[in-house]
N, CA, C and O atoms as a GROMACS GRO file, in nm:
protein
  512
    1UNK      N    1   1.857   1.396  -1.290
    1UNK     CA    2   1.745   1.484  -1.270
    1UNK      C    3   1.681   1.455  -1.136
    1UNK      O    4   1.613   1.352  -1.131
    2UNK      N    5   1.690   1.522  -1.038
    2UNK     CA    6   1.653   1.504  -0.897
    2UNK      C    7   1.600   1.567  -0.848
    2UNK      O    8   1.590   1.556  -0.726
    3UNK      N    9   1.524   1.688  -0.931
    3UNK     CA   10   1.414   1.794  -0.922
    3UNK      C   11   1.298   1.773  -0.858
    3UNK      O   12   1.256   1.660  -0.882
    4UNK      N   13   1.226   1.839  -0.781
    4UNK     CA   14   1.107   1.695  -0.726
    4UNK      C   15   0.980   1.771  -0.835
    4UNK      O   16   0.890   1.707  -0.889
    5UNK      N   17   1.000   1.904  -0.845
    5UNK     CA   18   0.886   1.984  -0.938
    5UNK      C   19   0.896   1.993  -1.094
    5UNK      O   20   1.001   1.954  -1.144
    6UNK      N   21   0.839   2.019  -1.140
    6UNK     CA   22   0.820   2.045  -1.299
    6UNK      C   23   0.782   2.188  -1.344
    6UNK      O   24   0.669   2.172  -1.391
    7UNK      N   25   0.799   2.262  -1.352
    7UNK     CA   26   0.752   2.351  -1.420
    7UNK      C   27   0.616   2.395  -1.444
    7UNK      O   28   0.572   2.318  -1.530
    8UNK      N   29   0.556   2.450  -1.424
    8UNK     CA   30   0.394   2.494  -1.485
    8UNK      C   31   0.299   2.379  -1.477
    8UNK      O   32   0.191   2.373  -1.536
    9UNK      N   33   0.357   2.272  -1.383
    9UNK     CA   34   0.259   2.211  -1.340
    9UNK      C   35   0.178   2.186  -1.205
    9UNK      O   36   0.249   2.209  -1.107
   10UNK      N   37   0.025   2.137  -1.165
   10UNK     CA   38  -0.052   2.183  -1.023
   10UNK      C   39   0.046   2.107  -0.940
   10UNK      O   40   0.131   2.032  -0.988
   11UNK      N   41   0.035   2.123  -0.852
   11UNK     CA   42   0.061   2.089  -0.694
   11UNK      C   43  -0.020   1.999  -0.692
   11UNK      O   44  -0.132   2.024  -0.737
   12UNK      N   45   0.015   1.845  -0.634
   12UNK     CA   46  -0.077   1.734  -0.616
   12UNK      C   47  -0.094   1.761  -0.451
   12UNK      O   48   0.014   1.786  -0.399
   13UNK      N   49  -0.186   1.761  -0.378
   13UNK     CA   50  -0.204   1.720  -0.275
   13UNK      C   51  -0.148   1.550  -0.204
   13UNK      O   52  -0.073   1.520  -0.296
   14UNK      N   53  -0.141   1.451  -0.124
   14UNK     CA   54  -0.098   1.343  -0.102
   14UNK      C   55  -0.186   1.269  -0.150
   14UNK      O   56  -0.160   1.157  -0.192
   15UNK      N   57  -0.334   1.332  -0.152
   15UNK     CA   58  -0.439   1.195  -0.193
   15UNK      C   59  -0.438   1.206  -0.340
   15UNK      O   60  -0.408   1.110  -0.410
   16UNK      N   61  -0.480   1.362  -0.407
   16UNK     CA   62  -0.419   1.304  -0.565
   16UNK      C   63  -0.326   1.240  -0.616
   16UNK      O   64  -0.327   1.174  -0.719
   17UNK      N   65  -0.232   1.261  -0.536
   17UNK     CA   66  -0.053   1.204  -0.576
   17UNK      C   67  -0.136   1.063  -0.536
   17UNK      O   68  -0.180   1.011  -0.638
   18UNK      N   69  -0.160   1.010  -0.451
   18UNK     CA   70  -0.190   0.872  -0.387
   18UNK      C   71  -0.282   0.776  -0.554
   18UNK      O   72  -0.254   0.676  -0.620
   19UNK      N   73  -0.400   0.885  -0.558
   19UNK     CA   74  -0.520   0.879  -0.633
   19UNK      C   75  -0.426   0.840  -0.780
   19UNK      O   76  -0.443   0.739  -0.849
   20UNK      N   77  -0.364   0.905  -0.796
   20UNK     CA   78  -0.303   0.928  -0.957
   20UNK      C   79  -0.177   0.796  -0.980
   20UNK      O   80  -0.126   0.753  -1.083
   21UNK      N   81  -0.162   0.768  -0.870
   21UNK     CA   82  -0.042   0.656  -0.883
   21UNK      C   83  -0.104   0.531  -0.853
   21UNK      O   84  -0.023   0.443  -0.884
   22UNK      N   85  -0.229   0.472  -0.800
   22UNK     CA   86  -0.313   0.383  -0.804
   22UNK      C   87  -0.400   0.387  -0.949
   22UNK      O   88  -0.450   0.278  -0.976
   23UNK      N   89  -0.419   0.472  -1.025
   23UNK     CA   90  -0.490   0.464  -1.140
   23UNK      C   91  -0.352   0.428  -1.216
   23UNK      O   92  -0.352   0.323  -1.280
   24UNK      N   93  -0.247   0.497  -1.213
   24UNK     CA   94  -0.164   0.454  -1.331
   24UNK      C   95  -0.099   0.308  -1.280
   24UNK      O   96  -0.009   0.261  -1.350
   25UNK      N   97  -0.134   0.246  -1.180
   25UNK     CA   98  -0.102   0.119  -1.165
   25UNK      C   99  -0.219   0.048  -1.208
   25UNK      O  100  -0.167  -0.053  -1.255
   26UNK      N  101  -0.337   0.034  -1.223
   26UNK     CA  102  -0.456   0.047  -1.254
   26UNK      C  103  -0.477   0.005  -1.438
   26UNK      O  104  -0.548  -0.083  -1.487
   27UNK      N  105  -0.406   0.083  -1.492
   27UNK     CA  106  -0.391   0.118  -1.605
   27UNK      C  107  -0.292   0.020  -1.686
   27UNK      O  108  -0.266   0.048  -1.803
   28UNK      N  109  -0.250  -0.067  -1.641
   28UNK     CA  110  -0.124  -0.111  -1.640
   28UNK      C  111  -0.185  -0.269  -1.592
   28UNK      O  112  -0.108  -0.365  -1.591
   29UNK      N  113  -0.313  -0.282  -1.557
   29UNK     CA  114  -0.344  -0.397  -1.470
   29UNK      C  115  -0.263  -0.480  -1.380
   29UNK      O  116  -0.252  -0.602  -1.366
   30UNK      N  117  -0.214  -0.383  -1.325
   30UNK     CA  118  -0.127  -0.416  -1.159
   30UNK      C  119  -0.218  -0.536  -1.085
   30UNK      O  120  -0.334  -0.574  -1.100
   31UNK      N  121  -0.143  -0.561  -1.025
   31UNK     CA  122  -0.225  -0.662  -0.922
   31UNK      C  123  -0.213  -0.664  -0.768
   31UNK      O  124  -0.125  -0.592  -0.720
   32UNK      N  125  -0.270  -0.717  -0.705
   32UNK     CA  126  -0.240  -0.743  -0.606
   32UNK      C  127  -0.185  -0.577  -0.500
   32UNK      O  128  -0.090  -0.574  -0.422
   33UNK      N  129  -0.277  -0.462  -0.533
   33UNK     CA  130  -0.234  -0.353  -0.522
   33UNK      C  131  -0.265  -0.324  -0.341
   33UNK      O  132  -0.367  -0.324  -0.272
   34UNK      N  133  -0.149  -0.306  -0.318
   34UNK     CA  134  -0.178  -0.244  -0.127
   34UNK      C  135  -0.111  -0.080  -0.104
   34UNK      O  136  -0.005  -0.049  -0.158
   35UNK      N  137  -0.178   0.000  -0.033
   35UNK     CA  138  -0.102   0.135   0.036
   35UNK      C  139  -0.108   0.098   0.157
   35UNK      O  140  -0.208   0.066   0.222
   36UNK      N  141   0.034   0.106   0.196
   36UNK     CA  142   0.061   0.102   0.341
   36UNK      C  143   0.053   0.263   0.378
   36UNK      O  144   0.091   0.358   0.311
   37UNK      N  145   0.014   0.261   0.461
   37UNK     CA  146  -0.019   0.427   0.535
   37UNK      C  147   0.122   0.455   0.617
   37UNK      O  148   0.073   0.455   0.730
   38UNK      N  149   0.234   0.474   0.634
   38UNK     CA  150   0.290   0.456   0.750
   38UNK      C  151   0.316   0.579   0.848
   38UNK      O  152   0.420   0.599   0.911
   39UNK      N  153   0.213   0.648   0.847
   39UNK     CA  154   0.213   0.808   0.887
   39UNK      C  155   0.263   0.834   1.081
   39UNK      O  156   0.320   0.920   1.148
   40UNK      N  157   0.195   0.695   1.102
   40UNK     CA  158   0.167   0.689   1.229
   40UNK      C  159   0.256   0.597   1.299
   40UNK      O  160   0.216   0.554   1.408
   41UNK      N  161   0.434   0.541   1.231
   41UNK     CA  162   0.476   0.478   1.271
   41UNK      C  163   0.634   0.596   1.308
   41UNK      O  164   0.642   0.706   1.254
   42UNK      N  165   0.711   0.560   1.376
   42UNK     CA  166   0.785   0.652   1.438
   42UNK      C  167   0.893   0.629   1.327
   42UNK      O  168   0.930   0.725   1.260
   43UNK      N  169   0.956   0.477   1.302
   43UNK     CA  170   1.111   0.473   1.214
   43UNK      C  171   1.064   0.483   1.064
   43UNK      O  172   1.142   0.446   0.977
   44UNK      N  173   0.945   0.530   1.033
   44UNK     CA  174   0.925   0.470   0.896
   44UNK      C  175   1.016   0.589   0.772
   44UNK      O  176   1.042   0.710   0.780
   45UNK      N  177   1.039   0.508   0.689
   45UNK     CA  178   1.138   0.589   0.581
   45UNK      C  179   1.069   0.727   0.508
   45UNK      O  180   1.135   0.823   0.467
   46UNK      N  181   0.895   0.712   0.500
   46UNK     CA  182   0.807   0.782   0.403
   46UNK      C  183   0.681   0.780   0.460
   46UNK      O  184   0.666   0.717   0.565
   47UNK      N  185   0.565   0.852   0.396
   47UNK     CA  186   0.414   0.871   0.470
   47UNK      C  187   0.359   0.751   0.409
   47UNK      O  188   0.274   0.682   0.465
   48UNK      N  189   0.417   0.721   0.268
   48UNK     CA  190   0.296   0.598   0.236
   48UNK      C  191   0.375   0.509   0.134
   48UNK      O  192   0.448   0.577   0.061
   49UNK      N  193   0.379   0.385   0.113
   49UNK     CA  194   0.435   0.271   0.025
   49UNK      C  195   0.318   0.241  -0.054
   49UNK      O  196   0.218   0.274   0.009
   50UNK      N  197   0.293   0.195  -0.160
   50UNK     CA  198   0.262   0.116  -0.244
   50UNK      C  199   0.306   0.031  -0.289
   50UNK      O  200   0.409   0.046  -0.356
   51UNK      N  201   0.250  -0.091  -0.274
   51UNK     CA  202   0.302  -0.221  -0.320
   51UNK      C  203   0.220  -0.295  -0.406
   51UNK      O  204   0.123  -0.341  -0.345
   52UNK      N  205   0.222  -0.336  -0.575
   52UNK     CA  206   0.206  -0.422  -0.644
   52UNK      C  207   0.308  -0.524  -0.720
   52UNK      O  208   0.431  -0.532  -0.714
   53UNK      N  209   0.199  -0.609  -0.803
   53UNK     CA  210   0.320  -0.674  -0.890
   53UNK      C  211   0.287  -0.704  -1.048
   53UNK      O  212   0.179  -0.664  -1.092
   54UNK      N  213   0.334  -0.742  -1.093
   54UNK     CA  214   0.278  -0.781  -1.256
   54UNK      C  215   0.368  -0.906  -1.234
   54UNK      O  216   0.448  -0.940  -1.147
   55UNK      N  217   0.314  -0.968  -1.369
   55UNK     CA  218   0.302  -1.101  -1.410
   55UNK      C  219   0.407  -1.127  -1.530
   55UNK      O  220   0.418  -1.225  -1.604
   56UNK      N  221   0.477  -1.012  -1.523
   56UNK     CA  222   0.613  -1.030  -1.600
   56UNK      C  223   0.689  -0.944  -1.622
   56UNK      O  224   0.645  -0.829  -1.616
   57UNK      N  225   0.836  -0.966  -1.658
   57UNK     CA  226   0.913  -0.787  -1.624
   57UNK      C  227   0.834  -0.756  -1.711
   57UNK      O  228   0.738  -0.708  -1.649
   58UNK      N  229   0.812  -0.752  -1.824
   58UNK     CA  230   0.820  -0.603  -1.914
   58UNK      C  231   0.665  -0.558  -1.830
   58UNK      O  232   0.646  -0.439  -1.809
   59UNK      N  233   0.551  -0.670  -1.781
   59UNK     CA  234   0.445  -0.562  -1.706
   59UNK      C  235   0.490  -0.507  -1.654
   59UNK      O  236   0.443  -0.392  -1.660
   60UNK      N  237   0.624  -0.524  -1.549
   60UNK     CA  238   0.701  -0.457  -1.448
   60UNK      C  239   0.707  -0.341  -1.455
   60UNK      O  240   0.655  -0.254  -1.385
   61UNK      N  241   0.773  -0.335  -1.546
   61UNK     CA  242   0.853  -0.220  -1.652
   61UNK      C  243   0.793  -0.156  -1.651
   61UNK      O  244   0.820  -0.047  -1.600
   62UNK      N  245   0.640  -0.187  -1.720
   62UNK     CA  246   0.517  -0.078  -1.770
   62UNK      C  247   0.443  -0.029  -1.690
   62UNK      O  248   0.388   0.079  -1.708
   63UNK      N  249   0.430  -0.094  -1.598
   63UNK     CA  250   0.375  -0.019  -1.469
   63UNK      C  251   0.437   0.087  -1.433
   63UNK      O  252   0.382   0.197  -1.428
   64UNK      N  253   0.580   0.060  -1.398
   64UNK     CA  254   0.682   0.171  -1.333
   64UNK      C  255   0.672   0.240  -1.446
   64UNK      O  256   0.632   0.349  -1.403
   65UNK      N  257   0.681   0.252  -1.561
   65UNK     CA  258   0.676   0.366  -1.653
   65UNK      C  259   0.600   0.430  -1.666
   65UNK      O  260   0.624   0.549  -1.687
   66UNK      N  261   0.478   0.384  -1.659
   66UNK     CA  262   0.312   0.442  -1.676
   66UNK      C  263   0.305   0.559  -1.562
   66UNK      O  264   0.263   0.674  -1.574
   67UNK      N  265   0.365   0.490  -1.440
   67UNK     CA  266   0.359   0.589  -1.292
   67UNK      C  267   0.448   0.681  -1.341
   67UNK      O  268   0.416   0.800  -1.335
   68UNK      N  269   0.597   0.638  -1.407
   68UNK     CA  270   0.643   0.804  -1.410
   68UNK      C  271   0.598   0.889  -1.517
   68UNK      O  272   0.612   1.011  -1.515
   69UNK      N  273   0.543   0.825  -1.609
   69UNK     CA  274   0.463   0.924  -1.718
   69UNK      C  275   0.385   1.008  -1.714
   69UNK      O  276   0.380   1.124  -1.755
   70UNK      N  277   0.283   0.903  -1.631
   70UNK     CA  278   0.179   1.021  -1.573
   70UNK      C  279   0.180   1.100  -1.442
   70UNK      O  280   0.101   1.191  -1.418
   71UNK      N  281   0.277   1.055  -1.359
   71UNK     CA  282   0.248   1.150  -1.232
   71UNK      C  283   0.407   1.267  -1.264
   71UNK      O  284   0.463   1.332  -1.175
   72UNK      N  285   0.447   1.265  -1.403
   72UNK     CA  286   0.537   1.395  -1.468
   72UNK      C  287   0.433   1.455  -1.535
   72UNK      O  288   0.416   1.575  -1.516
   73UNK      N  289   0.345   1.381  -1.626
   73UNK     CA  290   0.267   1.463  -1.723
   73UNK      C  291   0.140   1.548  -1.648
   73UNK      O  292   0.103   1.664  -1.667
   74UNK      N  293   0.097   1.466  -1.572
   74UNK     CA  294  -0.055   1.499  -1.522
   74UNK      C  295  -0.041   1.572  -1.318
   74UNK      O  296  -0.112   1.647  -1.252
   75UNK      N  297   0.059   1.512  -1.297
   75UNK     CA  298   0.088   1.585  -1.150
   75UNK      C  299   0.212   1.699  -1.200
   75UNK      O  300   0.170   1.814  -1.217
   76UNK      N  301   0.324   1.681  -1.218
   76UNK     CA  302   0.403   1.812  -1.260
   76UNK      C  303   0.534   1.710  -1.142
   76UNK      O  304   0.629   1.780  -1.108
   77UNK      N  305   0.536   1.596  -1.099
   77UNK     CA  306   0.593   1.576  -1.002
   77UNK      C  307   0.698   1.452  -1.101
   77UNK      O  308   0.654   1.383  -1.194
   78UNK      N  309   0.841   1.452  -1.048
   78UNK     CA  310   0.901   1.390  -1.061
   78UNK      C  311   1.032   1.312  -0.969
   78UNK      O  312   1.122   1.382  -0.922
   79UNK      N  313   1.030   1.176  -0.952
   79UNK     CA  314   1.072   1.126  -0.860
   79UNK      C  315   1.221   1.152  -0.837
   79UNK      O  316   1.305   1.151  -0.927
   80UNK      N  317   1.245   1.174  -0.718
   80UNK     CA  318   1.380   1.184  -0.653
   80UNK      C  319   1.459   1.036  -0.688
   80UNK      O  320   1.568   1.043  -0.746
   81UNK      N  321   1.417   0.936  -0.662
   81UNK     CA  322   1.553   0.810  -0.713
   81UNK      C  323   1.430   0.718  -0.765
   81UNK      O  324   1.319   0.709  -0.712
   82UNK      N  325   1.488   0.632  -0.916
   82UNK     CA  326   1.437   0.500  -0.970
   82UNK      C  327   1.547   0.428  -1.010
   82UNK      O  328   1.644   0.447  -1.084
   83UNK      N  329   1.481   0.285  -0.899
   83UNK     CA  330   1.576   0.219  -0.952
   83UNK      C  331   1.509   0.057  -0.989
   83UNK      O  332   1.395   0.018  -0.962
   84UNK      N  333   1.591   0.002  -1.040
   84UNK     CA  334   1.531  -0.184  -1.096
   84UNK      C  335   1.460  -0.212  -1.206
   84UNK      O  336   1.391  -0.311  -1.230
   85UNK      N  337   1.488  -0.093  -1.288
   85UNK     CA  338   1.464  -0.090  -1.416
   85UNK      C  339   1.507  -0.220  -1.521
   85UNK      O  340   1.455  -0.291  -1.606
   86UNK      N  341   1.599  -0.205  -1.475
   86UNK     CA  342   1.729  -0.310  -1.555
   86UNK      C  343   1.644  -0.436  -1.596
   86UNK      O  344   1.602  -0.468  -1.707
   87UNK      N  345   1.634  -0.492  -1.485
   87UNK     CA  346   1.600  -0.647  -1.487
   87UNK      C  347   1.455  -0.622  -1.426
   87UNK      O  348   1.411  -0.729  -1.382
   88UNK      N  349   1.373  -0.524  -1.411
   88UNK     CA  350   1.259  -0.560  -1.357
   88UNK      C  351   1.185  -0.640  -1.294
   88UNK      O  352   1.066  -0.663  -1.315
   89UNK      N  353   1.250  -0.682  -1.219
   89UNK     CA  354   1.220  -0.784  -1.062
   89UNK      C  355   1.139  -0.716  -0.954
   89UNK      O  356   1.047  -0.758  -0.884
   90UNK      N  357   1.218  -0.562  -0.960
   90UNK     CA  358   1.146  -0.525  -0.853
   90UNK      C  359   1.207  -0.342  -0.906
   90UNK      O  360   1.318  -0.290  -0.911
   91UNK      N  361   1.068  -0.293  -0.937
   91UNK     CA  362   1.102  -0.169  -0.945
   91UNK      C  363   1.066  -0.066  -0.845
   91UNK      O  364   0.953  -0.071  -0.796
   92UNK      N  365   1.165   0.048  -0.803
   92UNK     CA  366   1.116   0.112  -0.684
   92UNK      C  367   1.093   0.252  -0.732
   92UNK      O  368   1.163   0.289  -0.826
   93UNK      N  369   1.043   0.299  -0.704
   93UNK     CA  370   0.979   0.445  -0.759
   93UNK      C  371   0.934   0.530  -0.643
   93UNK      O  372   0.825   0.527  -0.586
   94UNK      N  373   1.071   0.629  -0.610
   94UNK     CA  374   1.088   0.742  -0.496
   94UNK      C  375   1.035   0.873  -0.501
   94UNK      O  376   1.074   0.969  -0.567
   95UNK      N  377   0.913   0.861  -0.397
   95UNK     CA  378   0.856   1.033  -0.463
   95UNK      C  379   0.867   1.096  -0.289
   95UNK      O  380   0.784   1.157  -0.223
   96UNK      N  381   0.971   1.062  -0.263
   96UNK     CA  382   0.961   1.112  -0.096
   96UNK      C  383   0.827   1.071  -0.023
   96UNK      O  384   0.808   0.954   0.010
   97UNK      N  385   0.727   1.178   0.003
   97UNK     CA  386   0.671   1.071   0.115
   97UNK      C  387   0.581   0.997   0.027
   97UNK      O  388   0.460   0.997   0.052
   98UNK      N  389   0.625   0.938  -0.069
   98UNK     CA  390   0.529   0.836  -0.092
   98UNK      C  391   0.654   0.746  -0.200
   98UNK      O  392   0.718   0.799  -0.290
   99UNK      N  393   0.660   0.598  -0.156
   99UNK     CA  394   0.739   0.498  -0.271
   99UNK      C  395   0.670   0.405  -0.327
   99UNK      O  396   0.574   0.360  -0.264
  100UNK      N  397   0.694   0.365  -0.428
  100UNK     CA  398   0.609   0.294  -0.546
  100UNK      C  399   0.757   0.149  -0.560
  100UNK      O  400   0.872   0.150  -0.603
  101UNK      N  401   0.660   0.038  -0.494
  101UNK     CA  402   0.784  -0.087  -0.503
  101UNK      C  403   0.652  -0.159  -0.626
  101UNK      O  404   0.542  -0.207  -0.601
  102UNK      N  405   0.706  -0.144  -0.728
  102UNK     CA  406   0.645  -0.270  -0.838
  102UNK      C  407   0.710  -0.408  -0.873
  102UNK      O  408   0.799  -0.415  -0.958
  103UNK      N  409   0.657  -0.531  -0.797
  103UNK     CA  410   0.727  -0.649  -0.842
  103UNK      C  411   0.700  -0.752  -0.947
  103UNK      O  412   0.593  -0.768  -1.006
  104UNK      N  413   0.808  -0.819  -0.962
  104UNK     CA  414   0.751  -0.949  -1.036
  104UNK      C  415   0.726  -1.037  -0.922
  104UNK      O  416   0.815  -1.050  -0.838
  105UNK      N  417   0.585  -1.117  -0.907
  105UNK     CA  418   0.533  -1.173  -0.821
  105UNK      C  419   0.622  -1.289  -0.727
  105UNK      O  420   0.576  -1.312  -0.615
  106UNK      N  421   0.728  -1.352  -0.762
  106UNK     CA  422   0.812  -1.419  -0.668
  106UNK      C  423   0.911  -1.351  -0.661
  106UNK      O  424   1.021  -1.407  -0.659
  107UNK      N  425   0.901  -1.211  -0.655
  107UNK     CA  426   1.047  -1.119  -0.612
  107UNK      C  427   0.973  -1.078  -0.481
  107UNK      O  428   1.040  -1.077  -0.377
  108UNK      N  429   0.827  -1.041  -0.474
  108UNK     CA  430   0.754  -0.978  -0.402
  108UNK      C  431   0.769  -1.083  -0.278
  108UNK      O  432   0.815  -1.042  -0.171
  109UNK      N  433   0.724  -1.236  -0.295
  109UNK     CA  434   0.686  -1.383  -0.192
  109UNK      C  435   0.774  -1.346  -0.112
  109UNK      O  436   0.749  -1.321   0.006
  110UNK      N  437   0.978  -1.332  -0.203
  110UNK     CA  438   1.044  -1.379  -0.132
  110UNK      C  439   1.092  -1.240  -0.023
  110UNK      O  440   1.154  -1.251   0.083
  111UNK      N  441   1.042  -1.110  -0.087
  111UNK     CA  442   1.138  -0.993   0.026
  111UNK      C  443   1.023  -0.992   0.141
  111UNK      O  444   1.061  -0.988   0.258
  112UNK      N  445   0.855  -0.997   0.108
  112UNK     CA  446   0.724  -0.991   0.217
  112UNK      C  447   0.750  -0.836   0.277
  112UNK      O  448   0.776  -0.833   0.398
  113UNK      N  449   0.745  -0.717   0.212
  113UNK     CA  450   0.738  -0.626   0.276
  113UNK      C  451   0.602  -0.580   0.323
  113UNK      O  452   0.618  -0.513   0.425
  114UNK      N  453   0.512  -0.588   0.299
  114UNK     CA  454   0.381  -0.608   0.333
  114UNK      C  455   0.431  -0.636   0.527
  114UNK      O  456   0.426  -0.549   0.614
  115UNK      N  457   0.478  -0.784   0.546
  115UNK     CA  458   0.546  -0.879   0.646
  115UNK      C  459   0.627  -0.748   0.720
  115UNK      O  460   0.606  -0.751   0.841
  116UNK      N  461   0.683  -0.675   0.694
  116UNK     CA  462   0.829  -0.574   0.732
  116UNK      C  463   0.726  -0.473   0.795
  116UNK      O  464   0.764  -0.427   0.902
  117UNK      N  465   0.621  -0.436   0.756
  117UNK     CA  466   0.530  -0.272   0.758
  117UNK      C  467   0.419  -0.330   0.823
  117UNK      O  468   0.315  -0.265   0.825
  118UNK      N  469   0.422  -0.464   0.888
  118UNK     CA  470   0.285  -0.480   0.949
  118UNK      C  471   0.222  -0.418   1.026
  118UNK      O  472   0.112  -0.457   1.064
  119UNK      N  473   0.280  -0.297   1.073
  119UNK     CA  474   0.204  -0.220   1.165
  119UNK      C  475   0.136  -0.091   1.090
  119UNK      O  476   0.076   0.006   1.136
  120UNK      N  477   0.167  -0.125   0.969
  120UNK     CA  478   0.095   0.003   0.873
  120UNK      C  479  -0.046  -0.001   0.869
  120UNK      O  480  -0.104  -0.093   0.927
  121UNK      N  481  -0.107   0.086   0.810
  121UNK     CA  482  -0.232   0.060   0.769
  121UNK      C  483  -0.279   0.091   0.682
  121UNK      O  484  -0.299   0.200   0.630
  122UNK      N  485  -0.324  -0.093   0.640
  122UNK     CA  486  -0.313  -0.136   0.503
  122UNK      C  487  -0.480  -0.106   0.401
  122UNK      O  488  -0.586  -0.134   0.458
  123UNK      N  489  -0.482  -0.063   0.288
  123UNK     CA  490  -0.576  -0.034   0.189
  123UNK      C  491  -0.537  -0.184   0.099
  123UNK      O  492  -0.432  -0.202   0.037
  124UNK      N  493  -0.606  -0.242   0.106
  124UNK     CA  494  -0.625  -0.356  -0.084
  124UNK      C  495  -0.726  -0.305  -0.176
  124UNK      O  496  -0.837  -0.256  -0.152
  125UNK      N  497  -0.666  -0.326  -0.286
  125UNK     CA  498  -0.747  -0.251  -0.376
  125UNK      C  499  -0.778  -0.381  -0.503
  125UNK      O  500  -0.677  -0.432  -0.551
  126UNK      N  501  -0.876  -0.417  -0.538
  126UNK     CA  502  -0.941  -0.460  -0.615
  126UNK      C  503  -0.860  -0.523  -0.746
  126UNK      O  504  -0.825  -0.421  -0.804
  127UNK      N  505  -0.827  -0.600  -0.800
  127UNK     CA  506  -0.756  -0.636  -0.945
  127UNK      C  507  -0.852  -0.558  -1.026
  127UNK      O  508  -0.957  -0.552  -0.962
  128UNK      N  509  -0.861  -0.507  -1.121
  128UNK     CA  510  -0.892  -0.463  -1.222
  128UNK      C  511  -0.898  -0.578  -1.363
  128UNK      O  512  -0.930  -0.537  -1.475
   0.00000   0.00000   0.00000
C-alpha cells in the first residue's frame, strides 16, 4: 500500500501533519523529541525529520504505531515506506517531506543523526 492519500479524508497542511505526529509521539510518552527543519539545506532527503526514542522496543513499536494510526485516522495520510518494525531498534516512518526515525535509546547514541543534520534547525520539545 503506497498510496500517500486516503479517501474522504482533510488535507493536512505541513504544520498539522508536523502538529499531529508530535502529539501522537506525545501520546506514547516519546522522549527526547527533536524536528529537524531541513527546508533550507540543499542535499537533504525531506522538509523535516523527527527524531525520538522510547525506553523499550515494544515503546518503540507503540510510538511508530500510534503515528500511523492516527496520522491514517485523523490526517487521511498514509506513509509511503515503514520499516524496523521487526526488532524495533529503530523505526522509520516515511511520509515524504516529513520522516519519523523512532529509537530505542542506544540505537539512537550509536547512529547520532541529530550529529549527521547539524545544520538543520533544530525544535526540542519537552518530555511529557
Amino acid at each position: 500500500m503506497n498510496t500517500h492519500k486516503v479517501a474522504d479524508k482533510p488535507n493536512l497542511n505541513v504544520e498539522e501533519l508536523n502538529d499531529l505526529i508530535l502529539d501522537s509521539i506525545q501520546d506514547i510518552k516519546g522522549k527526547r523529541i527533536l524536528k529537524l527543519d531541513l527546508r533550507q539545506l540543499d542535499d537533504a532527503p525531506t522538509d523535516f525529520f523527527f527524531i525520538c526514542e522510547g525506553d523499550s522496543n515494544v515503546q518503540v513499536k507503540s510510538i511508530a504505531d500510534n503515528i500511523h494510526k492516527r496520522l491514517k485516522q485523523e490526517g487521511g495520510v498514509l506513509p509511503n515506506h515503514i520499516e524496523g518494525t521487526q526488532n524495533a531498534l529503530w523505526v522509520l516512518l516515511d511520509y515524504f517531506n516529513v520522516v519519523i526515525h523512532v529509537f530505542y535509546k542506544e540505537t539512537r547514541e550509536l547512529y547520532e543523526l541529530e550529529e549527521l543534520w547539524g545544520d538543520a534547525i533544530v525544535t526540542e520539545y519537552e518530555n511529557l
